[in-house]
N, C-alpha and C positions, 0 to 999 in steps of 0.2 A: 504493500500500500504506500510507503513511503516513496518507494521507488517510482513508482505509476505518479507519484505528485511532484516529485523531484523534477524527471522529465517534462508533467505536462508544465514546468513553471519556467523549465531549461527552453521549451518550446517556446511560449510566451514571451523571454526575452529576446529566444535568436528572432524572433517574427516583429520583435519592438525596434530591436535592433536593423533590421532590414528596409523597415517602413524607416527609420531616422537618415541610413545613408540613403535611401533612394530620395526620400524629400531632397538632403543634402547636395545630391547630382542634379535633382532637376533648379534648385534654387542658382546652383553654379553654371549651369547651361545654359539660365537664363540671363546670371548677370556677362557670360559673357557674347552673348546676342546683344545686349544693350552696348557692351563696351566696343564690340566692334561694328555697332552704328555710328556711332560717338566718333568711333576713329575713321568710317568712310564718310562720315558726313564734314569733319573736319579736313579730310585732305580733298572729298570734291568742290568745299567751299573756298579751298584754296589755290586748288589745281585747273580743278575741271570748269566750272561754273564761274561765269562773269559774276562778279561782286555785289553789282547791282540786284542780283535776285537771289543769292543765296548767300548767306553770311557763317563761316565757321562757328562751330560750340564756342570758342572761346570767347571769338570776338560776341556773339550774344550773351553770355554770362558777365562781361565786359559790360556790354551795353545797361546791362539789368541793374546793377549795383550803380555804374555811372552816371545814365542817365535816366532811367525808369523811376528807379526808389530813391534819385537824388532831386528828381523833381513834382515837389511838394502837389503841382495839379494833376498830374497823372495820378499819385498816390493818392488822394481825393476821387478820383476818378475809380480806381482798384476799390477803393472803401464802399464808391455809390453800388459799383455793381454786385459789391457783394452782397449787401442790405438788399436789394432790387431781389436778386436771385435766391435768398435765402427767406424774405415775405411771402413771395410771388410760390417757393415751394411749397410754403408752410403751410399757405392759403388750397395748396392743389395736394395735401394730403389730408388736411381738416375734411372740406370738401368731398374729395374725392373716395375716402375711407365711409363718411357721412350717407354720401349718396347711393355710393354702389350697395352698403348692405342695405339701405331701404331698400332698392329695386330689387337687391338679391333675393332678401329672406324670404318672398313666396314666388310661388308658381307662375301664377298670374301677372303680378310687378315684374318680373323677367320678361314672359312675351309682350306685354304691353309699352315697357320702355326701353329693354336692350336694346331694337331694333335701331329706335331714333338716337340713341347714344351714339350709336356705331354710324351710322348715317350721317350725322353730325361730326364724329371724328374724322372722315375719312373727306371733309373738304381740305382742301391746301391749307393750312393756318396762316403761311405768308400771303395769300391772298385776300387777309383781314387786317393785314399790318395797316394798311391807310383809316379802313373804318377806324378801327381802335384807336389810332391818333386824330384821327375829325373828332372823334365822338368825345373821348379822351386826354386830350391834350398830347403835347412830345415831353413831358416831365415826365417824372417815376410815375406816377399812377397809370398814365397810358402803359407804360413799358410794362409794368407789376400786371396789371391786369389782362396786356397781351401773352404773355410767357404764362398766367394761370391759365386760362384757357385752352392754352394748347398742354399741360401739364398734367389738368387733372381729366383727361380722357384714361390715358394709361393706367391710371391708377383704379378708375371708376370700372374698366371693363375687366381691369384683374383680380379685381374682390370681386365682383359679380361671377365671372368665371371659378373665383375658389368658392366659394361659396355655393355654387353649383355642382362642382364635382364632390363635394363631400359626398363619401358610402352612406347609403339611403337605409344601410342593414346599422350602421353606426347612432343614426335618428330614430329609427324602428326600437333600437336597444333598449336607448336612454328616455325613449316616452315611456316603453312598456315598465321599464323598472319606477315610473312615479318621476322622472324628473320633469322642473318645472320650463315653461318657453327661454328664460332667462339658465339657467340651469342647462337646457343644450344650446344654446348658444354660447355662453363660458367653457365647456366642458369639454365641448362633440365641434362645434362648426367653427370657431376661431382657431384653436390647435391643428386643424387639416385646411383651413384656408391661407398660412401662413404664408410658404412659401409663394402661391402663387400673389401674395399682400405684396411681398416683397421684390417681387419681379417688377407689379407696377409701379413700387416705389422706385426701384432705378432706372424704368423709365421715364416714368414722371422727372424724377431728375434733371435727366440729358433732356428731356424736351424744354423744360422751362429754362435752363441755363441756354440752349439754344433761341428759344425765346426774346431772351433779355437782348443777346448779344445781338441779333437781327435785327430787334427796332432801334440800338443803336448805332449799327452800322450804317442803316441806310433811312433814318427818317429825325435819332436824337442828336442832338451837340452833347451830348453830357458821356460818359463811363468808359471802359477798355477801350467798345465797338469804335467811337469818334476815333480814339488814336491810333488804333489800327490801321483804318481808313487815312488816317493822315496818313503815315509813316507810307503806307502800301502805295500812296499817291507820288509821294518824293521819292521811290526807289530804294526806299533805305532799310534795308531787311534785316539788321542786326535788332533795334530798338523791337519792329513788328514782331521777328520769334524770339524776343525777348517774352512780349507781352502775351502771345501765343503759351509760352513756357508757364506765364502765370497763369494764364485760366487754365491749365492743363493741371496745376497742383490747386484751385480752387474743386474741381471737376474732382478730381481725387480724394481731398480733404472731405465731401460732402459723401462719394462714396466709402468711405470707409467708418463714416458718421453711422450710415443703413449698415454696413457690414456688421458694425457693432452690436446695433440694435437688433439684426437678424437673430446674430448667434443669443444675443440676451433671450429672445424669445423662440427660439427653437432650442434650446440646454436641453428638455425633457427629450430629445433625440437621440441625445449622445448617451 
């Protein structure tokens, strides 16, 4: 008996052990994917590519400290759109979480409103950019209110969807044993709608930061979008994937915000 436990615990670590160095190789594989972009991207912004449109890592990292974060309206500019993008999400998973289990939680309210939800998502959203600033204004509220719109579809049709697929033998269980509507919903329909909660959280995401950025690019003076637009105009492509560099680690920052909360609220998985 000892022996039978000895092994199955000898087993357990060579199999801990395996799963540590395989993470281990694929983490290294990947940072050296990144490192030899890093180093083609630097020798074709020095070799290959006219200056004009492609700017070396260095010379962008350069730019970012010397003239991004060294000028006070730009960093002003970084601050607006993160408030913008960070309201505007907030708004489209209040929202979005709000609506979809109304429509979810019965039968009925799914054929009656999924249809026009989805009918409704699938117009072009950029071809509402002008209503929303007529209507709107070109300030934050046009821009917040553009970027929820287009945010909280994904969100709306992925709780309706989880919500949907929940096992019907899992509601069947939890009525027959006495629990109450509030009781399988806490219990049975939230814990099996998770994942797909969270898929339309990170889409919601990228659509509303996409959002923000497009009524700035081409309709606001204010946030990243304006200096982007500037830079991309004068040819000067260090400051642009400079700025590019930033909304890539804002983009990150907010996912790994969701990544957090995912794992908080799926633990009983593991």
């Amino acid at each position: 008996m000892v022996s039978v436990s000895h092994s199955a615990g000898a087993s357990a670590r060579g199999s801990a052990g395996l799963f540590s160095t395989r993470g281990a190789r694929i983490k290294g594989i990947r940072l050296l994917v990144i490192l030899g972009f890093v180093l083609f991207w630097e020798f074709a912004g020095r070799v290959l590519v006219d200056p004009a449109f492609l700017a070396p890592p260095t010379a962008v990292i350069q730019s970012l400290f010397g003239r991004i974060f060294a000028d006070p309206a730009i960093v002003r500019a970084i601050w607006m759109t993160i408030i913008e993008v960070t309201i505007a999400y907030a708004l489209a998973v209040i929202f979005g979480i709000a609506i979809g289990m109304l429509v979810g939680m019965t039968e009925r309210g799914r054929k009656a409103f999924f249809p026009i939800i989805v009918m409704i998502w699938v117009i072009p959203n950029v071809t509402l950019l002008p209503l929303f600033m007529v209507v709107f204004g070109f300030g934050p509220v046009g821009k917040i209110l553009y970027a929820f719109s287009g945010g909280i579809f994904p969100i709306m049709v992925n709780v309706i969807a989880g919500m949907r697929n929940v096992n019907q033998l899992y509601l069947r269980g939890a009525t027959s044993m006495g629990a109450s509507r509030m009781e399988v919903m806490r219990h049975v329909v939230f814990p099996n709608m998770v994942p797909s909660v969270f898929t339309g959280l990170r889409l919601g995401m990228i659509v509303t930061m996409l959002g923000v950025i497009a009524s700035e690019l081409f309709v606001s003076a204010n946030g990243i979008g304006r200096y982007t637009r500037a830079f991309s105009e004068v040819y000067d492509p260090a400051p642009l994937f400079a700025l590019i560099m930033t909304l890539a680690a804002i983009s990150i920052t907010l996912n790994e915000i969701v990544r957090t909360a995912e794992r908080r609220f799926t633990r009983w998985k593991r």
